[in-house]
N, CA, C and O atoms as a MOPAC input file, in Angstrom:
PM7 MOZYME 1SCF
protein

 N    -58.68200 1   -35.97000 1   117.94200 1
 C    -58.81000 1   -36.80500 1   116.76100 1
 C    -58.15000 1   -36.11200 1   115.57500 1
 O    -58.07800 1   -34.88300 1   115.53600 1
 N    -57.54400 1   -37.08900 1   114.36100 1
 C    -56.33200 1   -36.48400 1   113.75000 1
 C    -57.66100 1   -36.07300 1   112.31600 1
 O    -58.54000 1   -36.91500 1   112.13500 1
 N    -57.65700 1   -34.87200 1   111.49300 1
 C    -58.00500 1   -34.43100 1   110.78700 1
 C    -58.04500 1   -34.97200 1   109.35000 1
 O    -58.84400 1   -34.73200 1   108.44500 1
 N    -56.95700 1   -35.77500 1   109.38800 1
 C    -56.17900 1   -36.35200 1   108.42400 1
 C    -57.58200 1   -37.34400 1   107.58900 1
 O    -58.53300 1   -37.89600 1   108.14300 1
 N    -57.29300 1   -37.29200 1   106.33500 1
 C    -58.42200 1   -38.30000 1   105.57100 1
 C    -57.54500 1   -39.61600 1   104.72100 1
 O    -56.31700 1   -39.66400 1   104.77600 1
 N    -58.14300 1   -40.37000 1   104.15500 1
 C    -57.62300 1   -41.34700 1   104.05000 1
 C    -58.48000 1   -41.73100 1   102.54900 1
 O    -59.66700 1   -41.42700 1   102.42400 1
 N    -57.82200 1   -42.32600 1   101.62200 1
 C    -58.20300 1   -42.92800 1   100.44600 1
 C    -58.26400 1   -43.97600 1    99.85900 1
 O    -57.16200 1   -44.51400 1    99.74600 1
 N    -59.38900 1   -44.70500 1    99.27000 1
 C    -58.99600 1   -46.41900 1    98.87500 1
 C    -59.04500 1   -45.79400 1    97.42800 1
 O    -59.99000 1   -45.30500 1    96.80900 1
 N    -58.11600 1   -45.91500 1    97.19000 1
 C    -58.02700 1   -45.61100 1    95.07800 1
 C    -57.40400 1   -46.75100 1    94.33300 1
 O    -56.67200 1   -47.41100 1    95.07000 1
 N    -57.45500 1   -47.10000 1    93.34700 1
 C    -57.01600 1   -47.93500 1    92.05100 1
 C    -55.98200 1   -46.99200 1    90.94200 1
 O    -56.07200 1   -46.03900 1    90.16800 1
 N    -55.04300 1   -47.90200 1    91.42000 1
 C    -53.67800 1   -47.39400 1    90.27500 1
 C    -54.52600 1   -47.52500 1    88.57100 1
 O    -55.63800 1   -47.90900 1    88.21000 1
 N    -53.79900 1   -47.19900 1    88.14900 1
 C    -53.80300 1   -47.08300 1    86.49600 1
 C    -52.77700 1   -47.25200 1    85.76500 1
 O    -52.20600 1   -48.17500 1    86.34600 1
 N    -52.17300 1   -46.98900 1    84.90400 1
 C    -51.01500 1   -47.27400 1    84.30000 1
 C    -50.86600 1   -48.97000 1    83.86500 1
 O    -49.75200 1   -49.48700 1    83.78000 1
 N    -51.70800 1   -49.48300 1    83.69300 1
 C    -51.79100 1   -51.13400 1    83.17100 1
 C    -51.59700 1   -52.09500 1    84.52700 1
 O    -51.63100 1   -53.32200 1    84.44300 1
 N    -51.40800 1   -51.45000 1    85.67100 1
 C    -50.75000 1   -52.28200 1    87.13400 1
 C    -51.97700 1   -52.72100 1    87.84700 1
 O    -52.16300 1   -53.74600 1    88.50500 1
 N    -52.87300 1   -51.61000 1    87.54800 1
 C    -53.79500 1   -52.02300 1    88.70400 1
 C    -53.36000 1   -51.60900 1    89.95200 1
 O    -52.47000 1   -50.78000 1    90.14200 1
 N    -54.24700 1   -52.42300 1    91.13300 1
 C    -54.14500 1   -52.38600 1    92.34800 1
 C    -55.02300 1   -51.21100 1    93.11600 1
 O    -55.35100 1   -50.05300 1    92.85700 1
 N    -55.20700 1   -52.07100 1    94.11700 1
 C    -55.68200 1   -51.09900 1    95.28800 1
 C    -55.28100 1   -51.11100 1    96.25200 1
 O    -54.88500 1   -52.15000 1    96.78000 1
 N    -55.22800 1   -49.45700 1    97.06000 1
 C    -54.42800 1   -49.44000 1    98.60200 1
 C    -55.27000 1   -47.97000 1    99.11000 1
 O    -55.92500 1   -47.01100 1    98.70200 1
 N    -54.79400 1   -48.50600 1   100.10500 1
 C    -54.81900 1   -46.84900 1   100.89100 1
 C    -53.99900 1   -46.14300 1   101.05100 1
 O    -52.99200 1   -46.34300 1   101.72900 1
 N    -54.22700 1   -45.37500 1   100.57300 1
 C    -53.18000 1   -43.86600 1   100.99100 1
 C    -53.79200 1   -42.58000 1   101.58800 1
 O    -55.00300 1   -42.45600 1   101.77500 1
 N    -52.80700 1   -41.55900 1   101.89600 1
 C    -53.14700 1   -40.17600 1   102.49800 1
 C    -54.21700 1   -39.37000 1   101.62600 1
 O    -54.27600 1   -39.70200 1   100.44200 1
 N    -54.78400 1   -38.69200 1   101.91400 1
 C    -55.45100 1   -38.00300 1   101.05800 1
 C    -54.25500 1   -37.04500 1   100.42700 1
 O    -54.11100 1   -37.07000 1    99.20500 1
 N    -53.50400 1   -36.30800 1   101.12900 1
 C    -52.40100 1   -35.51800 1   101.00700 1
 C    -51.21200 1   -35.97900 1    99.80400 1
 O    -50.44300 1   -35.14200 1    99.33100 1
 N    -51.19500 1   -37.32000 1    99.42800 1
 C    -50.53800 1   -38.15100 1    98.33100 1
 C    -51.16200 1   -37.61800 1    97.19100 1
 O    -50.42100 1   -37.46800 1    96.22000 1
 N    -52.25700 1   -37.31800 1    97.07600 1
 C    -53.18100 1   -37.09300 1    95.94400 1
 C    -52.96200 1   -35.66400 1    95.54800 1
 O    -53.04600 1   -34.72700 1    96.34100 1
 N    -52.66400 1   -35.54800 1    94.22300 1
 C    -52.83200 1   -34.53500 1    93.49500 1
 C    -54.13000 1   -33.75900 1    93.13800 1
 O    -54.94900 1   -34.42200 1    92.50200 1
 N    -54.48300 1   -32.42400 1    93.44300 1
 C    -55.58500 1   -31.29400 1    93.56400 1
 C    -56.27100 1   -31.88200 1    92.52400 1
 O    -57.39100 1   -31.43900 1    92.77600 1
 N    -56.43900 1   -32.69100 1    91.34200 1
 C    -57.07000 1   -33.33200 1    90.74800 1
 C    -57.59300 1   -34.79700 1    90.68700 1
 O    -58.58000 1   -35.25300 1    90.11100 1
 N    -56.59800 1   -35.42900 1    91.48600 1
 C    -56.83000 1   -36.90200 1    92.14500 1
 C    -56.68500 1   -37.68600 1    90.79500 1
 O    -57.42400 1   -38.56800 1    90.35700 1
 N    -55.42300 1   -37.08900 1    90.18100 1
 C    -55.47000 1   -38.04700 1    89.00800 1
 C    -53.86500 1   -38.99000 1    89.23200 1
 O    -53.62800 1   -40.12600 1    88.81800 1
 N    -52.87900 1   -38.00400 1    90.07100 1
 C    -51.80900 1   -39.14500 1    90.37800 1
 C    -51.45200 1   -38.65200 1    92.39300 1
 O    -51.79000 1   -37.75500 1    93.16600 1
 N    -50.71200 1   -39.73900 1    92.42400 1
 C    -50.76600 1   -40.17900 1    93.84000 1
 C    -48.84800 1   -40.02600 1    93.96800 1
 O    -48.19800 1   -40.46600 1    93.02000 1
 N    -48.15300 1   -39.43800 1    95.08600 1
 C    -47.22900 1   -40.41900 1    95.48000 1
 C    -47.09400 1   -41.55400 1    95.89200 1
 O    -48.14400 1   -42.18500 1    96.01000 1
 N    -45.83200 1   -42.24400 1    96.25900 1
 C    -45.91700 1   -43.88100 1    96.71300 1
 C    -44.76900 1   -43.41400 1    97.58200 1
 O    -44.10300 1   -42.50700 1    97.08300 1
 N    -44.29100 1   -43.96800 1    99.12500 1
 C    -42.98800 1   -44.11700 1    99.47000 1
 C    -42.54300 1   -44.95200 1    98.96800 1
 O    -43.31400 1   -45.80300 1    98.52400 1
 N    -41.14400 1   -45.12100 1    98.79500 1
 C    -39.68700 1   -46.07500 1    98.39000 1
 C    -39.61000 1   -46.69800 1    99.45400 1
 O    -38.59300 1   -46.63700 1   100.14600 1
 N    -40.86400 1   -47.54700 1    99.85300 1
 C    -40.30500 1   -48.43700 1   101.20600 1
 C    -41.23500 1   -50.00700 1   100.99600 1
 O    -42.36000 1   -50.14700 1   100.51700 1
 N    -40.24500 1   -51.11400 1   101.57300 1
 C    -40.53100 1   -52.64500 1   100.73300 1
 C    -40.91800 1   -53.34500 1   102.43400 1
 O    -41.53500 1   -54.36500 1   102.73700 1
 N    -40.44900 1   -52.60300 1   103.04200 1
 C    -41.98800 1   -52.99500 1   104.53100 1
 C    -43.08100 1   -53.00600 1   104.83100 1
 O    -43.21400 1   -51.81700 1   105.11900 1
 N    -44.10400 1   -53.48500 1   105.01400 1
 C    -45.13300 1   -52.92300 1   105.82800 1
 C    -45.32900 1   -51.92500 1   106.89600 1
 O    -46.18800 1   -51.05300 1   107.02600 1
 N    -44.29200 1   -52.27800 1   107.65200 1
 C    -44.38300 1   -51.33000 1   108.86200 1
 C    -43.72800 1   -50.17200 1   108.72100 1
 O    -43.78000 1   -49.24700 1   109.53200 1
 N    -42.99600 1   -50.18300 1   107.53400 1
 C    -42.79900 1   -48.04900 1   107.16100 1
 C    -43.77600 1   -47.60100 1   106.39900 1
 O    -44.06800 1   -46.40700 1   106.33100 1
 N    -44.47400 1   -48.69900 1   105.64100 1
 C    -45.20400 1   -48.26600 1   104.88100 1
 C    -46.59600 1   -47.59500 1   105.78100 1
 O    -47.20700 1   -46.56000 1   105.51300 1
 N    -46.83800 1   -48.53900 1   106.89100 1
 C    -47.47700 1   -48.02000 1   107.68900 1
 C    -47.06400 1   -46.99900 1   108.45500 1
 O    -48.02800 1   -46.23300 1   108.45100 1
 N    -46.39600 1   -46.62500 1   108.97000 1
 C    -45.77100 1   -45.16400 1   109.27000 1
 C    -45.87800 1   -44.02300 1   108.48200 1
 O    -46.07600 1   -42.91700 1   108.98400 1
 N    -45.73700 1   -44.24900 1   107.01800 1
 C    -46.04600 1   -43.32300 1   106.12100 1
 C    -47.60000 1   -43.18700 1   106.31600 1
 O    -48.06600 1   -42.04800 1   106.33500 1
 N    -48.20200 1   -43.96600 1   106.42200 1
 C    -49.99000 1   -44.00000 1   106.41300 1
 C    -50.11200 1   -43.41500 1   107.49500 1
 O    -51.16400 1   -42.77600 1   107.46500 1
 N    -49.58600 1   -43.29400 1   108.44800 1
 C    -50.14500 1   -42.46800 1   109.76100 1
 C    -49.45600 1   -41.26000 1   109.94300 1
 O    -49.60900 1   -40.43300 1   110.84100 1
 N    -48.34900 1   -41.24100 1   108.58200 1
 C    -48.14400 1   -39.73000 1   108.91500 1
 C    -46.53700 1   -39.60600 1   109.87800 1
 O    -45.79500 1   -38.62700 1   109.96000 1
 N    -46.43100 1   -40.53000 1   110.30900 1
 C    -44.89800 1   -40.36200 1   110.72200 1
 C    -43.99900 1   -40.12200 1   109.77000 1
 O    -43.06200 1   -39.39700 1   110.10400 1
 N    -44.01700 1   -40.52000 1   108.68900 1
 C    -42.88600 1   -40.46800 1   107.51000 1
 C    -43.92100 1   -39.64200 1   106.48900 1
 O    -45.03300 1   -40.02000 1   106.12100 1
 N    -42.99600 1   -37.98800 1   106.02300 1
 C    -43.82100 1   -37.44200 1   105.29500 1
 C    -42.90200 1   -37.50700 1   103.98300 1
 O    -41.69700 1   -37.71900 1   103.85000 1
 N    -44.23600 1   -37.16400 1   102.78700 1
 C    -43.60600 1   -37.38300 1   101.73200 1
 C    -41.78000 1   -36.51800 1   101.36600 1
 O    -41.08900 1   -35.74500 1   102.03000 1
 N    -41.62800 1   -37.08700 1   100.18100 1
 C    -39.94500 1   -36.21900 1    99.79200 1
 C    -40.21400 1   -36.27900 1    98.39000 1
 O    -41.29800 1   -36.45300 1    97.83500 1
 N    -38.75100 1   -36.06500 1    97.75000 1
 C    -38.53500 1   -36.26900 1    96.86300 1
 C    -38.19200 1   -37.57300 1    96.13300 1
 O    -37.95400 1   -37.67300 1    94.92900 1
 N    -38.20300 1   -38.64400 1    97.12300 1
 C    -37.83900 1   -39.83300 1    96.82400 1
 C    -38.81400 1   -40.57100 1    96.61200 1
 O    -38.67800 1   -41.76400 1    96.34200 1
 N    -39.95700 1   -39.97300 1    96.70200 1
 C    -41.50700 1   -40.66900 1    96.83000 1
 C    -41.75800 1   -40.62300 1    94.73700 1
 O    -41.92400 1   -39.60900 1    94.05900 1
 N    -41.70900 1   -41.76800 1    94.35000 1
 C    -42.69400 1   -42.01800 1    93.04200 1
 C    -43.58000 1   -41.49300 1    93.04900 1
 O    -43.99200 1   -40.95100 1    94.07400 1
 N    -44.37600 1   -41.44100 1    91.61800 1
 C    -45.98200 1   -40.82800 1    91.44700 1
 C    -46.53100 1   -41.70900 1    90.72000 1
 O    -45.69300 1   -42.47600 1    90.24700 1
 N    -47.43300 1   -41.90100 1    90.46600 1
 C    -48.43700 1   -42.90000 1    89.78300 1
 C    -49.89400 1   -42.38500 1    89.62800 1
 O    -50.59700 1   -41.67000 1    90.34300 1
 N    -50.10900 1   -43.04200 1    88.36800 1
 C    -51.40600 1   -42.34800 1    87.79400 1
 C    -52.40600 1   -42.97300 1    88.92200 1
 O    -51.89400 1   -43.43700 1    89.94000 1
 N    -53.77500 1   -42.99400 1    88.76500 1
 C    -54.63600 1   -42.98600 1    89.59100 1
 C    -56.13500 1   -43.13300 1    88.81900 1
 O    -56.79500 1   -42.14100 1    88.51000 1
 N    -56.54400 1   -44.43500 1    88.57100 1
 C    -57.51400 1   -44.65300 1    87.49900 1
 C    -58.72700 1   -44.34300 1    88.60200 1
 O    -59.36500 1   -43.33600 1    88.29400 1
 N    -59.03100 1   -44.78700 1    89.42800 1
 C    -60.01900 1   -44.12500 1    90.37500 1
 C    -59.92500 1   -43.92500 1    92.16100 1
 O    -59.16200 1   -44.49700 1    92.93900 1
 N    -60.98400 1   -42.91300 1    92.44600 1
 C    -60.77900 1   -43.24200 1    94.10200 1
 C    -62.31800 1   -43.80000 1    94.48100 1
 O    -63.40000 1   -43.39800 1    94.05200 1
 N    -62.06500 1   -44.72200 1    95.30600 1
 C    -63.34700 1   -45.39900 1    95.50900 1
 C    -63.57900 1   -44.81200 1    96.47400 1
 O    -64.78800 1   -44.58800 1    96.40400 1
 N    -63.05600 1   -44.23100 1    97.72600 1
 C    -63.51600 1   -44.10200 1    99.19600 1
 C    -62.48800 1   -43.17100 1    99.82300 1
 O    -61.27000 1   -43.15000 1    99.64300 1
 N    -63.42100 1   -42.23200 1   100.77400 1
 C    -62.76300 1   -41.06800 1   101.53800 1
 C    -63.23300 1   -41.29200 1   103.06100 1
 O    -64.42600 1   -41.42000 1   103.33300 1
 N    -62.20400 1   -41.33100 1   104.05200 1
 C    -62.74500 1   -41.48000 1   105.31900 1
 C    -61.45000 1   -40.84500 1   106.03300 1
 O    -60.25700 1   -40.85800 1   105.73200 1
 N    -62.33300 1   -40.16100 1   107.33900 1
 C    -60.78400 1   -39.87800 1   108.33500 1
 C    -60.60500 1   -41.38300 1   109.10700 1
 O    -59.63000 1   -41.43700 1   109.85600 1
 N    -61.49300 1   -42.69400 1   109.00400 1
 C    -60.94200 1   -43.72500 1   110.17500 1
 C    -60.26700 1   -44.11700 1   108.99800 1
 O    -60.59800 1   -43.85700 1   107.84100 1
 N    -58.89700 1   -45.03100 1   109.55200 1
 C    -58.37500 1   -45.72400 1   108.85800 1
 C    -58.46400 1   -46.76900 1   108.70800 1
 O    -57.97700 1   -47.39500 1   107.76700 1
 N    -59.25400 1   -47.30400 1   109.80300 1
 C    -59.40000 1   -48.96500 1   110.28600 1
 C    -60.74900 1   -49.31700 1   108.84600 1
 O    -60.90400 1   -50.39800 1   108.27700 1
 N    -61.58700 1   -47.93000 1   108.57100 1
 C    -62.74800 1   -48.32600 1   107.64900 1
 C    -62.52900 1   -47.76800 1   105.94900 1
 O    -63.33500 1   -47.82900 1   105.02000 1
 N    -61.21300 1   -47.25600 1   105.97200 1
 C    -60.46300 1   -47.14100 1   104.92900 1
 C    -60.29300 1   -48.74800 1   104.63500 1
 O    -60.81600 1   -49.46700 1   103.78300 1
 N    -59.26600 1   -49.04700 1   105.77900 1
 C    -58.61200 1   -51.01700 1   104.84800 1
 C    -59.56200 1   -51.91300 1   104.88700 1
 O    -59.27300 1   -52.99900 1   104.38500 1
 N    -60.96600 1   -51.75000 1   105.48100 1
 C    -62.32100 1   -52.69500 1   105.20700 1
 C    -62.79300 1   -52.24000 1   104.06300 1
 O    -63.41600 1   -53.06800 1   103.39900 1
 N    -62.67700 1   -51.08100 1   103.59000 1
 C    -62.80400 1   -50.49600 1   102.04000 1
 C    -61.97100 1   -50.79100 1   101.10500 1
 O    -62.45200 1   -51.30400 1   100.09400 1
 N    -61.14600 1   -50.66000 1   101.13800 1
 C    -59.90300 1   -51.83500 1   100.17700 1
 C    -60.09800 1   -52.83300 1    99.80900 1
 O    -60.05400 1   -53.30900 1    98.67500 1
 N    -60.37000 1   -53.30300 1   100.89900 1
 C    -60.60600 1   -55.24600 1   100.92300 1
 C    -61.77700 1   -55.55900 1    99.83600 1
 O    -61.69400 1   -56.41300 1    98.95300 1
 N    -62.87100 1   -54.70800 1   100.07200 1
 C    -64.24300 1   -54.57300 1    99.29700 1
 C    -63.89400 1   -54.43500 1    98.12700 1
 O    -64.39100 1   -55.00900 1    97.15800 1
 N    -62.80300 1   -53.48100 1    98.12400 1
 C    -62.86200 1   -52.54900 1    96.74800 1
 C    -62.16600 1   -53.98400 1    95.69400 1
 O    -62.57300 1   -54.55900 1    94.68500 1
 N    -60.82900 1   -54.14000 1    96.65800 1
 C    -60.11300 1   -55.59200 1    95.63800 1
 C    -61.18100 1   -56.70400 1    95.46600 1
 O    -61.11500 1   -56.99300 1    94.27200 1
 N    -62.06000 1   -57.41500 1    96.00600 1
 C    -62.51400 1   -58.22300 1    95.91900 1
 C    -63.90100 1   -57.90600 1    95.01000 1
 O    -64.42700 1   -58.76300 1    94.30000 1
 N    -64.36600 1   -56.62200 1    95.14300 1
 C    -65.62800 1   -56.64900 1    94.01000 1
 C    -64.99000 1   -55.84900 1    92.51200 1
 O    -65.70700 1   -55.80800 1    91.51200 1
 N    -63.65600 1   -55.27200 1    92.50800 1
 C    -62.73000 1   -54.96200 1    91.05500 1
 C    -61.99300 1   -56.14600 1    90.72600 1
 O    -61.58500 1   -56.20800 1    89.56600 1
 N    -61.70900 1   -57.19600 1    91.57600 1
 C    -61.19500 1   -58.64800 1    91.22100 1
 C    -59.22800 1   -57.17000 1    90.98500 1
 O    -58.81900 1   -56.93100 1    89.84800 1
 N    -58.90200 1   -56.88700 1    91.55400 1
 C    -57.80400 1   -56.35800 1    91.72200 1
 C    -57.07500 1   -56.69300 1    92.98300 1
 O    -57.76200 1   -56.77600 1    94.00200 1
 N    -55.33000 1   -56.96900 1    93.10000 1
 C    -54.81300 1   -56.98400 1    94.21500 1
 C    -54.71500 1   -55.68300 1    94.77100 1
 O    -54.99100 1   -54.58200 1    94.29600 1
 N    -54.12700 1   -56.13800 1    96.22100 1
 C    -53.74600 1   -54.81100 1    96.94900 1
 C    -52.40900 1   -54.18700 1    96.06400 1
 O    -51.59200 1   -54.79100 1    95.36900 1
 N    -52.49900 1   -53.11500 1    96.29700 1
 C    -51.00600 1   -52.07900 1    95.99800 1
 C    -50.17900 1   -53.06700 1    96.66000 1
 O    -49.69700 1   -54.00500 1    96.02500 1
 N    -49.98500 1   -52.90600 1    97.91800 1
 C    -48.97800 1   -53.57500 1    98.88200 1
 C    -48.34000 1   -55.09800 1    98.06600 1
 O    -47.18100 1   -55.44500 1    97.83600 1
 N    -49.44200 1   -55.65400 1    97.82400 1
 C    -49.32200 1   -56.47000 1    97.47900 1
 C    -48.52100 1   -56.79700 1    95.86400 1
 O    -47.59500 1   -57.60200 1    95.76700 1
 N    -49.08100 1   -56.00900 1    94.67000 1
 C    -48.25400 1   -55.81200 1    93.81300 1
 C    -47.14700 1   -55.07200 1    93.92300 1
 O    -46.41000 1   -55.15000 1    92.94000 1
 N    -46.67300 1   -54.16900 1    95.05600 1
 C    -45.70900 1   -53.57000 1    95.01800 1
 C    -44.12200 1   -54.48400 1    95.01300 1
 O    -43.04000 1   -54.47000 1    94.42600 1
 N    -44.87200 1   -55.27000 1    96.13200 1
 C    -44.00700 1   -56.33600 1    97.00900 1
 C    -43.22800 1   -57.36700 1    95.64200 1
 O    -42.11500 1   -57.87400 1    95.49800 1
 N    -44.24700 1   -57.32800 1    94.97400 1
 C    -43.78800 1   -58.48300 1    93.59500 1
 C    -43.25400 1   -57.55800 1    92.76700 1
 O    -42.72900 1   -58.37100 1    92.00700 1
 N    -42.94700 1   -56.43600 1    92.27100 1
 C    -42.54600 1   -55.82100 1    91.42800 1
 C    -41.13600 1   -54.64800 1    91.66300 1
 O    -40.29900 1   -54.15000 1    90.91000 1
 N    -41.39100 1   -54.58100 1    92.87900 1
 C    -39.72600 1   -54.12500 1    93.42600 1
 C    -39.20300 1   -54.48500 1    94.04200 1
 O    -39.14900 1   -54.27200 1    95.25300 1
 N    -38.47700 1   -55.34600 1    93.22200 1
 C    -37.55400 1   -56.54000 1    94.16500 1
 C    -36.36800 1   -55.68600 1    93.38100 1
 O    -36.33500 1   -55.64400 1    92.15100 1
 N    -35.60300 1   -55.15200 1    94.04300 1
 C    -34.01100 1   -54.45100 1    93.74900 1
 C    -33.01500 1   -55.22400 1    93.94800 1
 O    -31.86900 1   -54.81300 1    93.76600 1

């Protein structure tokens, strides 16, 4: 079993949103996060499991809170779901998708 932990946090910076990410995205203070530069789901999910590790090409973003720490991931994105629907916030994924259109 992979060691790895997992985070449901809320952006900041006026955007909002909630997603899951690595614990490892998170800065020793958990105040900003990387993001990959990727407009898929399914790299984005690759990055979440760790196939695609961060770079230099990875954004940072502030990090208004973390709601939830787990190594499953499956009870990470049932934590998301919670988290958007009782903060009345979208997913990350979801605002990402609308806001980087290149």
């Amino acid at each position: 079993m992979s060691s790895s932990k997992f985070c449901v946090i809320e952006f900041g910076d006026g955007g909002g949103g909630v997603s899951v990410i690595r614990q490892e995205w998170l800065t020793p203070r958990k105040k900003h996060s990387v993001w990959p530069p990727v407009k898929v789901q399914n790299k984005f999910n690759k990055c979440l499991e760790g196939s695609i590790l961060p770079d230099d090409t990875w954004s940072s973003f502030t990090i208004k809170r973390v709601f939830y720490e787990t190594d499953d991931l499956s009870k990470a994105r049932e934590k998301a779901k919670q988290a958007e629907t009782e903060s009345e916030v979208e997913s990350e994924w979801g605002r990402a998708s609308k806001t980087q259109k290149n």
